[in-house]
C-alpha positions in Angstrom: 0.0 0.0 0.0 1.3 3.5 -1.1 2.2 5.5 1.8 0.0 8.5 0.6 -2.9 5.8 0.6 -1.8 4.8 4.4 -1.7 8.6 5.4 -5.7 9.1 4.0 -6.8 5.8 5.8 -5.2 7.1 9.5 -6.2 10.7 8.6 -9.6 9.0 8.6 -9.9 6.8 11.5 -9.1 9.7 13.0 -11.8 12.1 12.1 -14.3 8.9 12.7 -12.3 8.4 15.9 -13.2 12.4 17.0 -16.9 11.7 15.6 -17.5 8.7 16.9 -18.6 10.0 20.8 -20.9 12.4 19.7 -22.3 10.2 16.9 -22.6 7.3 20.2 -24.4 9.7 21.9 -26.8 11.3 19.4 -27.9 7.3 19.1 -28.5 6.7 22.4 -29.6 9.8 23.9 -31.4 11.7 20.9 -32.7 9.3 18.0 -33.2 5.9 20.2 -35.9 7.6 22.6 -37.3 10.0 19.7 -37.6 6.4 17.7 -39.2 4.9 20.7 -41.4 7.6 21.6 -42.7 6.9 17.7 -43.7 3.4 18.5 -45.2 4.8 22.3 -47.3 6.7 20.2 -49.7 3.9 18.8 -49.5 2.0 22.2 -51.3 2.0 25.4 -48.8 2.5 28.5 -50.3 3.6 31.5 -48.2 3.2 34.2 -51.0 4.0 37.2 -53.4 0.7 36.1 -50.8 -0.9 33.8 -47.6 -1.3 33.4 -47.7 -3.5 30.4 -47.5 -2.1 26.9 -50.6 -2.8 24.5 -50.5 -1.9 20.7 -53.7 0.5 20.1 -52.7 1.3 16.8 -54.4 5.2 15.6 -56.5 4.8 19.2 -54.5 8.1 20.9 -54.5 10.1 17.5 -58.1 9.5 16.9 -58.7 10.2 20.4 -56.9 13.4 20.5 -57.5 14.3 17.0 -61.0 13.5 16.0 -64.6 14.9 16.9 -67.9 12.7 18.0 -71.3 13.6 17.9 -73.6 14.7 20.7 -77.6 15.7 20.1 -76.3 16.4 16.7 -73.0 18.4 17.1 -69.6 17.4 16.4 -67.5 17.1 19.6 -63.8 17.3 20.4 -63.3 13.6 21.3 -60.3 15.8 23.8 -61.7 19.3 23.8 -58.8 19.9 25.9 -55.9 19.4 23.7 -57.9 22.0 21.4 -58.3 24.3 24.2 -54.4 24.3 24.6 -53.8 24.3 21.0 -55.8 27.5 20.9 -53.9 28.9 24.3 -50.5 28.5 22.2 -51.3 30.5 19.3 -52.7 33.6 21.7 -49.1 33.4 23.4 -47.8 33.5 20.2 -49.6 36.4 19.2 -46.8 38.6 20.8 -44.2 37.2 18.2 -44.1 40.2 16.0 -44.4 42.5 18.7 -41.3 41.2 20.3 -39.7 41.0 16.9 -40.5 44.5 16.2 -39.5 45.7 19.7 -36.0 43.6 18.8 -35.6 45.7 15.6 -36.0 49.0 17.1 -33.7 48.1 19.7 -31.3 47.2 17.5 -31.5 50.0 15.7 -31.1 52.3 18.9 -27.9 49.8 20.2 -26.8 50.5 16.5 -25.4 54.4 16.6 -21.9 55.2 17.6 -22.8 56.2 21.2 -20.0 56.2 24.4 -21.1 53.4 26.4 -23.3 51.7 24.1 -21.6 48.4 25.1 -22.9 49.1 28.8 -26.6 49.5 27.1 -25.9 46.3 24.8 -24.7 44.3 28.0 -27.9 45.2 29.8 -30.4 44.5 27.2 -29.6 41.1 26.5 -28.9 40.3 30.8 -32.5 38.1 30.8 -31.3 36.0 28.0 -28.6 34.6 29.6 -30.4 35.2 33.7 -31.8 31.7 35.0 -35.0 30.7 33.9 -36.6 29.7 37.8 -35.3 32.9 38.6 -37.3 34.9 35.9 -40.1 33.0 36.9 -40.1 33.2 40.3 -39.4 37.3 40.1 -42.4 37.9 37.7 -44.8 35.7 39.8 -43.8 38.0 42.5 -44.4 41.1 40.3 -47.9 39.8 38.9 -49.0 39.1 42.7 -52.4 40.1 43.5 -52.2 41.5 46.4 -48.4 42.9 46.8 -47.4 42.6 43.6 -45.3 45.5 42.3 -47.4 45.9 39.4 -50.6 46.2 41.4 -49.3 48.3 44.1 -48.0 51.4 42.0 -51.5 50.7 40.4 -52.7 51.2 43.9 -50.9 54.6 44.4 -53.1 56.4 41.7 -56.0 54.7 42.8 -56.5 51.7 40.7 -57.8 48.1 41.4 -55.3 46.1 39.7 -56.5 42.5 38.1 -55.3 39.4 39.3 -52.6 39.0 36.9 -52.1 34.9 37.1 -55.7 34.6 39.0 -58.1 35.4 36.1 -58.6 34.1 33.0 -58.8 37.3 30.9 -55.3 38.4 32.2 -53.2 35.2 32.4 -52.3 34.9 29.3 -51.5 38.7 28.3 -49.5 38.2 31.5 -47.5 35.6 30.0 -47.5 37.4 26.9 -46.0 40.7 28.3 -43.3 38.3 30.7 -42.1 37.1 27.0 -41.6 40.2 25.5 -39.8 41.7 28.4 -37.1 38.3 28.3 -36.9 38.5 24.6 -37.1 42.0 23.3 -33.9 42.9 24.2 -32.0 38.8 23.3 -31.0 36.9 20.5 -33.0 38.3 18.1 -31.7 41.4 18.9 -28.3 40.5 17.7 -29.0 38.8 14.8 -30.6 42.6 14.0 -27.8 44.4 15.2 -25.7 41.7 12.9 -28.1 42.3 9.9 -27.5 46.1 10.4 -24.2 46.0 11.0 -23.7 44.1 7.4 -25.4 46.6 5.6 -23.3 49.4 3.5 -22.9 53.0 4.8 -22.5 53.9 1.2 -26.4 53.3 0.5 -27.4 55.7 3.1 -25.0 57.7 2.2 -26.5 58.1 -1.1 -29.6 58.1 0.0 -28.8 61.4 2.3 -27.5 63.0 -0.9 -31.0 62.6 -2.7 -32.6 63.7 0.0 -34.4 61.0 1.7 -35.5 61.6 5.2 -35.3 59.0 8.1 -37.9 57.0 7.8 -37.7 56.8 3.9 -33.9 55.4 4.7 -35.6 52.3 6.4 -38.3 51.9 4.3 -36.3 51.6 0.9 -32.6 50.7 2.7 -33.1 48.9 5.8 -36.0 46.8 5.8 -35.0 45.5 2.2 -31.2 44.6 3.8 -33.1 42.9 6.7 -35.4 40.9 4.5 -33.4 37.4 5.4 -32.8 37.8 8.7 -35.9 38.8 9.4 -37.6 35.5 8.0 -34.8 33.7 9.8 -36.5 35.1 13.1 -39.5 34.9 12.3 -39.3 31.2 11.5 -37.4 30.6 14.6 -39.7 32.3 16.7 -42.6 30.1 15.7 -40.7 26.9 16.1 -40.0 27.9 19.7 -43.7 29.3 20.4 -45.4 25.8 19.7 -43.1 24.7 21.9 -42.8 27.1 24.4 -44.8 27.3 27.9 -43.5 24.8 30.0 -41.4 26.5 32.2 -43.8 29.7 33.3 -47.0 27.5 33.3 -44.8 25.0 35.5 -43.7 27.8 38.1 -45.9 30.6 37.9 -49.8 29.0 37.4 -49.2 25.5 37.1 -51.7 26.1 33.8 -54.5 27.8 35.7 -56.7 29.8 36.0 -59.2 26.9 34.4 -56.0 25.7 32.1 -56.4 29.1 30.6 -52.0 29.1 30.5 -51.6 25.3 29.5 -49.8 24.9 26.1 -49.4 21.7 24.3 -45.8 21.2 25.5 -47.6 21.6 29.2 -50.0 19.2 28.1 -47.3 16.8 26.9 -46.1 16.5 30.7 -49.1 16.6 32.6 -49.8 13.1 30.4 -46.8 12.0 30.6 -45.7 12.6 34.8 -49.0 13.7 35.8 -50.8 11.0 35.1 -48.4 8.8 33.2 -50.5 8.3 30.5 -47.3 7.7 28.4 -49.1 6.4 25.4 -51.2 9.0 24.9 -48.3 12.1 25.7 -46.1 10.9 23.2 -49.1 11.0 20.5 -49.6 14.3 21.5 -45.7 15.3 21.0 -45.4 13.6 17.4 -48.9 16.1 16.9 -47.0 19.2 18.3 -44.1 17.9 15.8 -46.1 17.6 12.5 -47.2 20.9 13.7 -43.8 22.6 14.1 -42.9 20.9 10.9 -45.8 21.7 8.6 -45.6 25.2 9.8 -41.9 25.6 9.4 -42.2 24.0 5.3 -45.2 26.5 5.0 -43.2 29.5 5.7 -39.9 28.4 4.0 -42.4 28.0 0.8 -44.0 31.7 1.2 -41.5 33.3 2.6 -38.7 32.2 0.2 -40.8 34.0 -2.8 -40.8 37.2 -1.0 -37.4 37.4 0.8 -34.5 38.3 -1.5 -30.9 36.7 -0.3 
């Protein structure tokens, strides 16, 4: 064997050899329990009355999925899972506020300012701050009854709501929690990237003919944006559908009357709650053909419109 040929053959035992404990653990950790929760999904495994496995075949997607009829009206044959479904889009409602907010905070973290690192530094601190923390801090702000929201309310004379006790505000609660932790993270610096990359020359020319502020972003900046922004965007609703856990978890565990309980919230009240594990893992590969129609959908649209 040529020595050239021996070289090629070491020089790849040891990229396999570098490869091979991260490929060992992506088979053991990652596709081995996504494969088995696959086959969970057409089972029965109910670990209160049963600890047996019993193929059910399309029993938990028909049962999540499908509708009945009662005195002549189709019924949800889990009105709950609908109920949730419907709770997750609202939350994500506040997407393109908070990607709006991002953008105009990038643009303001964007001018040649002393100490703009100090501002950048402070803006993205909830990002990287610990989730419980968060939590625990804005379940203390959205008290009822010494809440810091609802006693400067008090000072002017106003009733506040309860914030995580009533239906009609829980979820705006949640909503405004989100953009607060997000407004001012990643997304943020992907726009500050994006508007860092574009060319002083255009607005440059674009001062010489006149154009005023606004017409700069309009014809310049939103353009030069255009991918990022659909980067974001797509982003943003792959982590909405599977967003909720955490605050629902610590803050209302779903309540008021399940009116914070997303599907991923859902997924774990089946699955440790009650240890229906059968039925949660149905309802994950549902959130999953979700997330991925979704995601194909807007790589479809949005890669007509959005110029690279």
């Amino acid at each position: 064997m040529k020595p050239r040929t021996k070289r090629k053959i070491r020089e790849a035992a040891s990229s396999y050899a570098f490869l091979m404990p991260n490929f060992l653990g992506f088979l053991l950790f990652t596709s081995g329990p996504v494969i088995f929760s696959l086959f969970l999904a057409f089972t029965k495994w109910d670990l209160l009355t049963d600890s047996s496995l019993k193929w059910v075949g399309l029993e938990n997607f028909v049962r999540l999925l499908w509708f009945h009829y009662e005195a002549g009206a189709p019924v949800a044959n889990d009105p709950y899972f609908w109920k949730y479904v419907g709770n997750t889009f609202f939350i994500m409602l506040g997407i393109p506020v908070g990607m709006a907010g991002s953008l105009a905070l990038a643009v303001a973290m964007n001018q040649r300012l002393k100490g703009i690192v100090f501002f950048r530094t402070v803006y993205f601190l909830p990002t990287i701050s610990m989730g419980v923390a968060i939590y625990m801090l804005w379940r203390w702000i959205y008290n009822e009854d010494f809440g810091l929201i609802n006693s400067l309310l008090a000072m002017i004379g106003v009733d506040g709501p309860g914030w995580l006790t009533s239906t009609a505000w829980s979820k705006p609660a949640l909503m405004i929690m989100n953009l607060w932790g997000t407004v001012g993270g990643y997304n943020m610096i992907l726009y500050l990237a994006g508007l860092q990359g574009i060319s002083p020359e255009l607005y440059e020319a674009a001062s010489i003919d006149g154009a005023s502020p606004w017409q700069k972003f309009r014809s310049i900046t939103w353009p030069m944006l255009g991918p990022t922004t659909f980067f974001i965007f797509v982003m943003s609703m792959i982590g909405g559908f599977q967003s909720g856990f955490e605050a629902a978890y610590i803050m209302t565990n779903g309540g008021p009357a399940g009116s914070t309980t997303t599907i991923s919230y859902y997924i774990w009240q089946n699955a440790y709650n009650w240890f229906k594990m059968g039925y949660a893992a149905s309802i994950a590969w549902v959130l999953f053909i979700m997330v991925f129609s979704v995601t194909i959908f807007n790589w479809k649209v949005g890669g007509k419109i959005v110029h690279y």
